[in-house]
C-alpha positions as CSV (number, residue, x, y, z in Angstrom):
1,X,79.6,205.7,-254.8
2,X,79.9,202.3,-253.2
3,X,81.7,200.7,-256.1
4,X,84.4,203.4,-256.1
5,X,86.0,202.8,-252.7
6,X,89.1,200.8,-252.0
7,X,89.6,197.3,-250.3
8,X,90.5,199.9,-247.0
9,X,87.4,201.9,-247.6
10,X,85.4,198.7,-247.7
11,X,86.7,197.8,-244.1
12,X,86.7,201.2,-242.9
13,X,82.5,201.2,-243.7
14,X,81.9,197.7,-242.1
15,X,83.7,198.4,-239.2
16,X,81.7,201.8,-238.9
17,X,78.7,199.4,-239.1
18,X,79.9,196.8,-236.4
19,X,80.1,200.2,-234.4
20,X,76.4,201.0,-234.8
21,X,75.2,197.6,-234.2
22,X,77.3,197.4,-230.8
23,X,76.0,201.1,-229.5
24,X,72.3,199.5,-230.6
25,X,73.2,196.4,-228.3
26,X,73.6,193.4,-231.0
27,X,76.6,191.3,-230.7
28,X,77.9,191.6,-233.9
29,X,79.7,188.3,-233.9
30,X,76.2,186.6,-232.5
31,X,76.2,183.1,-231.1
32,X,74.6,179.7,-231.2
33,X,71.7,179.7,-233.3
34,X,69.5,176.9,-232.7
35,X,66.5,175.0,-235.6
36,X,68.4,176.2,-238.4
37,X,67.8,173.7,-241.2
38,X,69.9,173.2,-244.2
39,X,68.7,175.5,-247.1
40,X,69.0,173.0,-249.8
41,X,66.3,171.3,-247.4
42,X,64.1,174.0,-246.9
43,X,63.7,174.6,-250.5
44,X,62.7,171.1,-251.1
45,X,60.5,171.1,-248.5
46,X,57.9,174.0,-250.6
47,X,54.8,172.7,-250.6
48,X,52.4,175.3,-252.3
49,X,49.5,173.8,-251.0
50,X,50.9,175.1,-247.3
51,X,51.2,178.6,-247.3
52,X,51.7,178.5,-243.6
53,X,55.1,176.6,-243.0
54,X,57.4,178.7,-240.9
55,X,60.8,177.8,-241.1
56,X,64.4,178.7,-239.8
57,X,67.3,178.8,-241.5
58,X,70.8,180.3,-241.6
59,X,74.2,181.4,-244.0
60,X,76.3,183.8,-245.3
61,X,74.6,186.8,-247.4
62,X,75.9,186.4,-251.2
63,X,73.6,188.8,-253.0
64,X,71.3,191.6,-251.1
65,X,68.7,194.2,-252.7
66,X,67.6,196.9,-250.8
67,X,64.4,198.7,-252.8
68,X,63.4,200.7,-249.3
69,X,61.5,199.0,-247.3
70,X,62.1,195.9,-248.7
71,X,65.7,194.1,-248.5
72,X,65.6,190.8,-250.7
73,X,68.8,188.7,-249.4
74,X,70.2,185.2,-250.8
75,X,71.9,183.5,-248.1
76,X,74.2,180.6,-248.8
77,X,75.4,177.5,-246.4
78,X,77.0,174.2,-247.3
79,X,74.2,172.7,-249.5
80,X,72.9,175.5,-251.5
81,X,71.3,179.1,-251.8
82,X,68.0,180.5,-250.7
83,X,65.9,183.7,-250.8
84,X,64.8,185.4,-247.9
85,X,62.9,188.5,-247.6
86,X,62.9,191.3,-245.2
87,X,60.6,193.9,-244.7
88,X,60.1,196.9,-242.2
89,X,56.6,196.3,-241.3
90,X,57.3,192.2,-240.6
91,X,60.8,193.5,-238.7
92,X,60.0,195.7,-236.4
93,X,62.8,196.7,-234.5
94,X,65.0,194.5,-236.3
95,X,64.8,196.5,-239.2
96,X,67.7,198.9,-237.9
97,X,70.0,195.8,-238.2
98,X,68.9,194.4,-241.4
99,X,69.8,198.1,-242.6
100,X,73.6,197.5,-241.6
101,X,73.7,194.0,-243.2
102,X,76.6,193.7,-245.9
103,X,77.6,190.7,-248.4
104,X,79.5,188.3,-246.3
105,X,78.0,188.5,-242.7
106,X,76.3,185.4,-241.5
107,X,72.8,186.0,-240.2
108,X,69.8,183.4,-239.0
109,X,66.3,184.1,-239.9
110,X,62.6,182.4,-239.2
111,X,59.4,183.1,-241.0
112,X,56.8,181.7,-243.8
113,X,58.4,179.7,-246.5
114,X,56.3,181.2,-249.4
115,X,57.0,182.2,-252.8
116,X,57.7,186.1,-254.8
117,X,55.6,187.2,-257.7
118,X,58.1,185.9,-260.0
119,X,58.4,182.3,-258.5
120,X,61.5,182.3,-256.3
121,X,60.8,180.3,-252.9
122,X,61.7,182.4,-250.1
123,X,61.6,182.4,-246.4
124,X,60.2,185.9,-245.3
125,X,61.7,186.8,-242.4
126,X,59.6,187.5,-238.9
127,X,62.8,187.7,-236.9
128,X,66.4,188.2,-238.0
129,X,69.4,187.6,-236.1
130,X,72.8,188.8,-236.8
131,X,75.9,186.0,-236.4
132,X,78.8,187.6,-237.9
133,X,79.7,190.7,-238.8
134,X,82.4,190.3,-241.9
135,X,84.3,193.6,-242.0
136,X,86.0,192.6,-245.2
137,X,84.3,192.4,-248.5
138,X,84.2,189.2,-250.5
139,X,87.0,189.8,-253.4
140,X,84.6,190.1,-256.3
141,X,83.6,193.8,-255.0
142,X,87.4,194.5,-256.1
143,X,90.2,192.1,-257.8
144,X,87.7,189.4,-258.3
145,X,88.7,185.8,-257.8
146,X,90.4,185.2,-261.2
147,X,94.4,185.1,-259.8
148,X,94.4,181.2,-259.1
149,X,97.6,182.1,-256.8
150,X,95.4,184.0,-254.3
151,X,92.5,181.7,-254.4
152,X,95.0,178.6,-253.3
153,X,96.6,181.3,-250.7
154,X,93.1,182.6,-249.6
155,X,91.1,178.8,-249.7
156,X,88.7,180.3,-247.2
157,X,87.4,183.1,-249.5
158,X,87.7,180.5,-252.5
159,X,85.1,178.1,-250.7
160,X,82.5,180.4,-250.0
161,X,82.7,182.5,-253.3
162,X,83.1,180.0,-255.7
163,X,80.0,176.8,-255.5
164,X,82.1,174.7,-257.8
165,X,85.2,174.9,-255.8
166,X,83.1,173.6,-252.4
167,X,82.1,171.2,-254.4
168,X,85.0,169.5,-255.5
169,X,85.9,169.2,-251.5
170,X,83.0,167.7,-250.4
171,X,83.1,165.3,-253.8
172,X,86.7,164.4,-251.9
173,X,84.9,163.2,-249.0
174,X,82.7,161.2,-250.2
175,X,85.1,159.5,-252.9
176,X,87.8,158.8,-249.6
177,X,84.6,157.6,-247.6
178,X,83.8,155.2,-251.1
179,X,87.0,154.2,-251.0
180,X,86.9,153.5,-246.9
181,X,83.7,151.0,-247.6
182,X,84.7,149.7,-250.4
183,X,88.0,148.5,-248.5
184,X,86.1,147.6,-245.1
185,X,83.4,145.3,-247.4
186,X,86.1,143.0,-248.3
187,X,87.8,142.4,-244.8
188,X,90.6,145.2,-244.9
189,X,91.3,146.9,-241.7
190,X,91.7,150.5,-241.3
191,X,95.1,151.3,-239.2
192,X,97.4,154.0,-238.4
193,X,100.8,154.0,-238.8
194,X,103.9,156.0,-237.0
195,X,104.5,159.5,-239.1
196,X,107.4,160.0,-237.7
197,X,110.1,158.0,-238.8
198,X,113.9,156.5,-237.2
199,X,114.4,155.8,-240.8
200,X,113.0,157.1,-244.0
201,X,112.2,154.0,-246.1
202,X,109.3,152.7,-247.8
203,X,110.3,154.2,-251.2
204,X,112.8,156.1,-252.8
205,X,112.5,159.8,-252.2
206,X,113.9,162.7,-250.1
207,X,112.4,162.9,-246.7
208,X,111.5,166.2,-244.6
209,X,114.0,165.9,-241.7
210,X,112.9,166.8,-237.8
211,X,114.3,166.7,-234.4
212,X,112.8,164.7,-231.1
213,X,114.6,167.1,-228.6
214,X,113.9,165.3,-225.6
215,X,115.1,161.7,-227.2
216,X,117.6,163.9,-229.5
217,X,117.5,162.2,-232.3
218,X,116.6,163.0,-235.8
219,X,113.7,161.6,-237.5
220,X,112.2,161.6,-240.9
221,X,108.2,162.2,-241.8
222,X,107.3,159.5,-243.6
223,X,107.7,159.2,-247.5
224,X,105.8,156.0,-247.2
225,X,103.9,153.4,-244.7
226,X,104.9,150.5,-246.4
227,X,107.5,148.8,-244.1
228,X,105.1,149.6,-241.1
229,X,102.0,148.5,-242.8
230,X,103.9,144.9,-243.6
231,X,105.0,144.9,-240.3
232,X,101.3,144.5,-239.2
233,X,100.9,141.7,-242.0
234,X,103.7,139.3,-239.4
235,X,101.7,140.3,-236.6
236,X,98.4,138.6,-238.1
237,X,96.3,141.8,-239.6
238,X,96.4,140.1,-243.0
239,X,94.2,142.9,-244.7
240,X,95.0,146.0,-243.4
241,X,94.9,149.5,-245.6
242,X,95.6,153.2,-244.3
243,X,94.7,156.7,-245.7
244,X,96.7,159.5,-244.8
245,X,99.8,161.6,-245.3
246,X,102.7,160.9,-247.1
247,X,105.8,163.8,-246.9
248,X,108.7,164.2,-250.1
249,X,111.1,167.2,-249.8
250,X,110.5,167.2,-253.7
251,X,109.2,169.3,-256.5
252,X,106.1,171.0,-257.2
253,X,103.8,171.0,-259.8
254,X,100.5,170.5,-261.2
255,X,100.9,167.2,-260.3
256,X,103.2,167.4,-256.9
257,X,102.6,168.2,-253.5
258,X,105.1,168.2,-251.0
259,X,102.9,166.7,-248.4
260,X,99.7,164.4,-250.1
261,X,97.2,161.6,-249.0
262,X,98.0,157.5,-250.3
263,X,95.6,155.3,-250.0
264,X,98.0,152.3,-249.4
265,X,96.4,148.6,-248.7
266,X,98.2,144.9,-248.3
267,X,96.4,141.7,-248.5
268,X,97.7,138.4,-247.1
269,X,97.7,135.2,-249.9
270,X,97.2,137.3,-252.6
271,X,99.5,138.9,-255.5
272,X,99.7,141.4,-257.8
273,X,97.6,140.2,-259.9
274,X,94.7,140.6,-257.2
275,X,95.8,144.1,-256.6
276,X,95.0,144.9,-260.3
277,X,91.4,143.6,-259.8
278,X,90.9,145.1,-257.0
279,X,92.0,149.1,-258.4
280,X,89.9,148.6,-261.7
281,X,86.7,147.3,-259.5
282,X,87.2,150.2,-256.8
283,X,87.7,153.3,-259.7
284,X,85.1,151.6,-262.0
285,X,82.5,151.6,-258.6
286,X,83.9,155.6,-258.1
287,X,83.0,156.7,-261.9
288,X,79.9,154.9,-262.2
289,X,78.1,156.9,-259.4
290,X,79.4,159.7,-261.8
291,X,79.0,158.9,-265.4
292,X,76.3,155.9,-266.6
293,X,78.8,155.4,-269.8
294,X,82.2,155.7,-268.1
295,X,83.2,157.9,-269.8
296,X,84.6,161.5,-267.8
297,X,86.0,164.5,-269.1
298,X,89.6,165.4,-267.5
299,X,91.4,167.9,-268.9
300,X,90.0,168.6,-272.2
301,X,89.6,164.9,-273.3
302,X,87.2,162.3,-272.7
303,X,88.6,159.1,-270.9
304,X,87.3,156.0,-271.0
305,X,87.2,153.9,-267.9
306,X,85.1,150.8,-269.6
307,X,86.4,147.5,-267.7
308,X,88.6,145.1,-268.8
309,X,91.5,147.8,-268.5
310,X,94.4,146.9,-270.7
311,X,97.3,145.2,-269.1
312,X,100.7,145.6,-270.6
313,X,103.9,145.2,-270.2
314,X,106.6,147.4,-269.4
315,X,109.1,145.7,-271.9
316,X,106.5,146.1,-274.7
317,X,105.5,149.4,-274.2
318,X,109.4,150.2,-274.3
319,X,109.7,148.7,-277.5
320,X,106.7,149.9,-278.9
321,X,107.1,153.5,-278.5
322,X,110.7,153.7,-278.0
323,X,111.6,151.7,-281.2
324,X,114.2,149.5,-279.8
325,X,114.1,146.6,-277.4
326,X,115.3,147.8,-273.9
327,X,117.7,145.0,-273.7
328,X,120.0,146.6,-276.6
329,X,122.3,148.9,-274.1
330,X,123.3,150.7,-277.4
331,X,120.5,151.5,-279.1
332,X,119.2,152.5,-275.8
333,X,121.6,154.6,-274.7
334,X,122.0,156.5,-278.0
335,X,117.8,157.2,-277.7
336,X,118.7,158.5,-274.3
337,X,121.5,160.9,-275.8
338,X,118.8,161.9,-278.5
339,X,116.3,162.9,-275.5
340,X,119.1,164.9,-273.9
341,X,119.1,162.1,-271.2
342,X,122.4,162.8,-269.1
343,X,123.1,159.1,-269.6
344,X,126.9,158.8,-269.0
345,X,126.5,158.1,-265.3
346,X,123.5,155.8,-265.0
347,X,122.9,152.3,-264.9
348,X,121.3,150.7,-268.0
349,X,118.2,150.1,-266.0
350,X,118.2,153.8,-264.7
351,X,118.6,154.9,-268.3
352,X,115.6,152.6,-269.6
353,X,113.7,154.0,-267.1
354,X,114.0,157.4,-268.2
355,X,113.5,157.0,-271.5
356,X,110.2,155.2,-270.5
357,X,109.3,158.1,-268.7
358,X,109.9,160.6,-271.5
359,X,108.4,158.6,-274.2
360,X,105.7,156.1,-273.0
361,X,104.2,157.8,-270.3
362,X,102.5,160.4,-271.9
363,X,101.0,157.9,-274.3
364,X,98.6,156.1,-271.7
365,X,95.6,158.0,-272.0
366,X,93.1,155.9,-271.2
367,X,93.4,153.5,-268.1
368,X,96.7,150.9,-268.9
369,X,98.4,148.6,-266.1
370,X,101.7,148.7,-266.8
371,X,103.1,145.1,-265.7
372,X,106.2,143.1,-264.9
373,X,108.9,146.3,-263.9
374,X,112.9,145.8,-264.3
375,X,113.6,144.0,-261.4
376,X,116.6,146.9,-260.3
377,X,114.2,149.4,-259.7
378,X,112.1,147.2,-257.5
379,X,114.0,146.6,-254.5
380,X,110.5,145.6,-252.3
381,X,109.2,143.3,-255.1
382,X,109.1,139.5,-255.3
383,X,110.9,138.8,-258.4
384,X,109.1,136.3,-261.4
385,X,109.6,132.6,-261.0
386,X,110.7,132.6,-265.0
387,X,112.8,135.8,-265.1
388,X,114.1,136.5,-262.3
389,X,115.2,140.1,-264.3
390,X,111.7,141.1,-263.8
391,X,109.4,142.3,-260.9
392,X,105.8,141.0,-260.0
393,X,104.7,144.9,-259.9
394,X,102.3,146.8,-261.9
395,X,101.8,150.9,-262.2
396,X,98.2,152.1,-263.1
397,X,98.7,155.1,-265.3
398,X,95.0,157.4,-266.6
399,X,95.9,160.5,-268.9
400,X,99.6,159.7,-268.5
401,X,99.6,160.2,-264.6
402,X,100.8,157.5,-262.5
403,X,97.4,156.8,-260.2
404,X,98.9,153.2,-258.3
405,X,101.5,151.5,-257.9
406,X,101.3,147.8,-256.4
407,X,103.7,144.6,-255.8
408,X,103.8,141.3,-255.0
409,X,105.4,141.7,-251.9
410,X,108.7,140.7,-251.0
411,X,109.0,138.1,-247.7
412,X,111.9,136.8,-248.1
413,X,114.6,138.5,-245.6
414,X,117.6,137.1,-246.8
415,X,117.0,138.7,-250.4
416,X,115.1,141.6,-248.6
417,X,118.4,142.6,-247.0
418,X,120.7,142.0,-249.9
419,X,118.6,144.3,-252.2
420,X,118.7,146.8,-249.2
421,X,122.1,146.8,-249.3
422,X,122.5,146.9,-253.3
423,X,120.2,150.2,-253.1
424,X,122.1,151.4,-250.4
425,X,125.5,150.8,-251.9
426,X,127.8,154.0,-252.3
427,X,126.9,155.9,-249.8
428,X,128.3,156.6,-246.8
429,X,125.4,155.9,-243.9
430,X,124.7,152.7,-245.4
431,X,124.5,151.0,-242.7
432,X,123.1,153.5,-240.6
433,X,119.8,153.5,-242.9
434,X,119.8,149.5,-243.4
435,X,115.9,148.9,-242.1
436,X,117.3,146.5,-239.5
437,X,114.1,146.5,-237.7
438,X,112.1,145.0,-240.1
439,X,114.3,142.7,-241.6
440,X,114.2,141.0,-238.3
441,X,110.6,141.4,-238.6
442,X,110.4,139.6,-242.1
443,X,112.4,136.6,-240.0
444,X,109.6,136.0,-238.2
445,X,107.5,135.1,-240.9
446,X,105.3,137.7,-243.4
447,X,102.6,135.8,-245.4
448,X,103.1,136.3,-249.3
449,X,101.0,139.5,-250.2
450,X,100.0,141.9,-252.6
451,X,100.2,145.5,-251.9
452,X,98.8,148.6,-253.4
453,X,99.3,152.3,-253.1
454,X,96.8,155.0,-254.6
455,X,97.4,158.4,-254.9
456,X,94.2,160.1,-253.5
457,X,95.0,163.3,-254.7
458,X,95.7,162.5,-258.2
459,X,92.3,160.4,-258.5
460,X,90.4,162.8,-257.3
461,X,91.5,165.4,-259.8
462,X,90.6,162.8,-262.6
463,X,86.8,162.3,-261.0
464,X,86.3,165.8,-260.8
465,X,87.9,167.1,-263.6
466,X,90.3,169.6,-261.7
467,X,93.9,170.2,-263.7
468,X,96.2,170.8,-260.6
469,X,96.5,168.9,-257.7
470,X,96.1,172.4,-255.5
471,X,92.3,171.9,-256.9
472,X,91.9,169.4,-254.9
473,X,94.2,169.8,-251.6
474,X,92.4,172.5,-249.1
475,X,95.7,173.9,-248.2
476,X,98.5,173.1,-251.1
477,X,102.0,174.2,-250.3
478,X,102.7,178.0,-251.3
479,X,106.0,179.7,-252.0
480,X,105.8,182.6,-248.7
481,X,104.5,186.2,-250.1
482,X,107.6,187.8,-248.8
């Protein structure tokens, strides 16, 4: 019986198949198929008072019946699933093909939009027209689609056989294109920037490393736009933003992806402070078009994305759920030991900051700015008039995920370079990484600024409820089968 044969057997049938329809003269992988409409539209357009629509429409077979000389088929495209229904007598020749159909292949039909005898809207088919043949089986006729693995390795097979899964990528698009004229309303141009970098800078991580062959030199993919983005800030584009691929030779994780999509964004005249208005008003405007009380499920809890967000300080978020004020060195340091923080090594500020990360993160559930950074761990940020030990930068953080991160920028150049070469300080190519370019840049002037960087993939998993970043990236990085 059907059910008993093997993935092999499976392909070894179809292909049998494809070799009928070519020795009856159809091209089993068809071509361009004109009037199709979308099915989602063909549905909608029912009208039962017109029994004599004929329509045209087109997908890929999900579910077929054959009870003889009858074969009732549900066909699937982009925006939905629809019944058609083919019979010998309506056929004709075409019969012998609908005979060799199989779940998978792609076939066009045209005919009277009418309804069955138990309600279901269905196009019955006067012609049929084959498009592709598939010669493998969708994965439910045999391992199913429950190893999440294979459905990330095998996205094309997810998309089609799983409605939700499309879903959540075309939700993508239309929260990016949101974003796009939400951005474009309020004067911000879109630009591209090189990703290809001399230099890897922009923020701290490890970069991917390439070779230009003909100019042989090395260069670095870009683990950030920033200094390229601010460069465009001296040359006049004072609200410029850019959406596209950032690249860390980092871990992986639920909440990692080697390579992922910022939504990065710098206004001239403005601050920080305007950056933090901005964020809250552009995700407020994405979960109100999904939730009236804004309130969305991610992850097994319910966040709550009601505006004012809270804005607090880093230093009192240390000292309320560390316990000590992150200006004692030893009571910090002995937290760290407690948290098994390899501490010995690290400057105070390094330390603080990983403590903050073990302890306080995890606590922001519901959307918190985190404001006013440790200056040291801002090298890119202009410092507070009053305390100079602390940065004018906030990180947005929903159900303990860091979503944004935004400064008031730097423009300085003389403090620009010294703090380059403080974070640049031990090692060996110092010099040879210094940004030189765009220090001479911020000599020619670079308006004060506030900049913002939003990690697409990371919001998109919170609007559509999706627990690993691989929901929501087509193609995530895989470890290679072999």
């Amino acid at each position: 019986m059907e059910h008993d044969r093997t993935p092999d057997e499976y392909e070894q049938a179809r292909l049998a198949k494809l070799e009928q329809l070519r020795q009856m003269g159809v091209d089993p992988y068809g071509g361009k198929f004109s009037g199709a409409e979308a099915l989602q539209a063909i549905a909608d357009k029912y009208d039962p008072n017109h029994e004599d629509q004929i329509v045209c429409g087109a997908g890929r077979i999900i579910l077929l019946r054959d009870i003889g000389k009858l074969i009732f088929i549900t066909l699937r495209d982009r925006t939905g699933t629809l019944q058609a229904g083919l019979s010998k007598k309506m056929l004709g020749d075409a019969w012998a093909v609908a005979r060799l159909l199989d779940l998978g292949d792609h076939i066009g039909v045209e005919g009277m939009l009418g309804r069955t005898k138990t309600g279901e809207i269905t196009i019955w088919a006067n012609t049929l027209t084959l498009l592709c043949k598939a010669t493998l089986p969708p994965p439910e006729k045999w391992h199913g689609l429950q190893d999440v693995e294979l459905r990330y390795r095998r996205r094309y097979v997810d998309l089609f056989s799983n409605p939700q899964v499309l879903a959540t990528f075309q939700d993508r698009v239309a929260i990016i294109q949101t974003i796009r004229e939400f951005l474009q309303d309020r004067g911000f141009l879109e630009v591209e920037t090189p990703m290809m970098h001399p230099i890897a800078g922009g923020a701290a991580a490890r970069p991917f490393i390439t070779h230009h062959n003909t100019l042989d030199i090395d260069l670095y993919l870009r683990i950030a736009p920033e200094l390229y983005l601010k460069r465009l800030l001296v040359g006049g584009l004072e609200r410029v933003f850019e959406i596209n691929r950032n690249f860390r030779n980092e871990g992986i994780s639920t909440q990692h992806n080697p390579e992922f999509t910022m939504c990065e964004l710098y206004q001239a005249y403005g601050d920080y402070h305007d950056m933090m208005d901005l964020t809250e008003e552009l995700i407020c405007l994405l979960v109100s078009r999904r939730s009236e009380d804004m309130k969305l499920d991610f992850n097994g809890r319910s966040i709550d994305y009601t505006p004012p967000w809270p804005r607090k300080t880093y230093a009192e978020l240390f000292a309320e759920h560390v316990g000590c004020e992150m200006s004692d060195s030893a009571a910090v340091r002995q937290k760290a030991r407690s948290l098994e923080i390899g501490e010995a090594n690290m400057d105070d500020t390094v330390v603080v900051n990983e403590i903050f990360e073990h302890t306080v993160e995890d606590k922001l559930i519901n959307p918190t700015f985190v404001i006013d950074y440790p200056a040291a761990l801002c090298p890119l940020t202009r410092r507070r008039k009053d305390n100079p030990n602390v940065a004018e930068r906030f990180e947005l953080f929903i159900s303990s995920m860091e979503i944004g991160n935004a400064y008031t920028e730097l423009n300085d150049p003389a403090v620009q370079e010294e703090n380059f070469r403080l974070q640049l300080r031990g090692q060996e190519e110092t010099m040879a990484t210094m940004d030189e370019d765009f220090i001479q840049a911020l000599k020619y002037g670079m308006p004060p600024a506030g900049g913002l960087g939003i990690g697409i993939d990371r919001l998109v998993m919170l609007l559509t409820d999706s627990p690993s970043i691989r929901d929501v990236i087509l193609f995530p990085q895989m470890r290679p089968t072999e």
